[in-house]
C-alpha positions in Angstrom: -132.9 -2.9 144.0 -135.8 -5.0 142.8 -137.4 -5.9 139.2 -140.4 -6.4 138.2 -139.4 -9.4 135.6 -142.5 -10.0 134.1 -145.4 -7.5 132.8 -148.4 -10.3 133.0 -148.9 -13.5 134.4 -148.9 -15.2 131.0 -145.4 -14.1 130.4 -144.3 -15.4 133.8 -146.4 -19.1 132.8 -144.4 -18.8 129.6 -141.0 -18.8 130.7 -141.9 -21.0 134.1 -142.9 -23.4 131.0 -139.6 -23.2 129.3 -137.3 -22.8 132.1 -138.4 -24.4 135.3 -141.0 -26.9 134.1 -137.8 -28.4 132.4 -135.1 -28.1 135.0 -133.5 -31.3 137.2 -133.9 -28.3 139.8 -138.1 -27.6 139.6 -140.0 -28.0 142.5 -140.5 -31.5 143.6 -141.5 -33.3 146.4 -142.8 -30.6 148.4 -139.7 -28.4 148.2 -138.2 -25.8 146.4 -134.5 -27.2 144.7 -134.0 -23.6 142.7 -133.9 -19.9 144.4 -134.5 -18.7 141.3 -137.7 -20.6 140.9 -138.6 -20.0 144.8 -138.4 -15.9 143.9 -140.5 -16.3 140.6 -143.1 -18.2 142.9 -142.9 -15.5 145.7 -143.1 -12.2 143.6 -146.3 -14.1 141.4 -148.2 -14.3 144.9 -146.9 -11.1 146.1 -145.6 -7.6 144.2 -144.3 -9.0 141.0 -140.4 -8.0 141.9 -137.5 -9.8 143.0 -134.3 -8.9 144.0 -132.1 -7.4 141.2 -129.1 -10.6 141.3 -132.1 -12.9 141.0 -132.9 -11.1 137.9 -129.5 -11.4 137.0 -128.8 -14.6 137.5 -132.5 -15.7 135.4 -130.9 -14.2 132.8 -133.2 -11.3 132.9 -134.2 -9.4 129.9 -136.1 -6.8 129.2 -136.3 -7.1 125.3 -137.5 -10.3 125.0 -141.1 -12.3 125.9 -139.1 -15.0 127.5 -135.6 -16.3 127.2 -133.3 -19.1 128.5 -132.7 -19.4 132.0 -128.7 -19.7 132.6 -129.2 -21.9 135.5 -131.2 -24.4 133.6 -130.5 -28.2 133.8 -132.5 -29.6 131.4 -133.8 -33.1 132.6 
């Protein structure tokens, strides 16, 4: 199954901003460190969905505007 995680681009800027933008794991050096991140990057340039455990394991949530990402390392 596949999610659409976001409903606008804004939303997916905002938690990008507060999840990936402060990870150990962002992209870097020309490469991806975080599938999560990878699959966020892919479904903004694409359709908007990703697969249902990537959901699940960002945390997903469909009652708030953006939320922590489990798999966060803050830096």
């Amino acid at each position: 199954m596949r999610i659409k995680t976001f409903d606008t681009g804004t939303q997916f800027a905002d938690w990008r901003h507060r999840n990936c933008e402060r990870c150990a794991l962002r992209w870097r050096d020309n490469r991806y460190f975080c599938l999560i991140e990878r699959a966020l990057d892919e479904a903004y340039i694409g359709d908007g969905y990703v697969d249902d455990d990537i959901a699940a394991r960002m945390g997903y949530s469909d009652t708030e505007y953006t939320w922590d990402c489990p798999e966060r390392i803050t830096r």
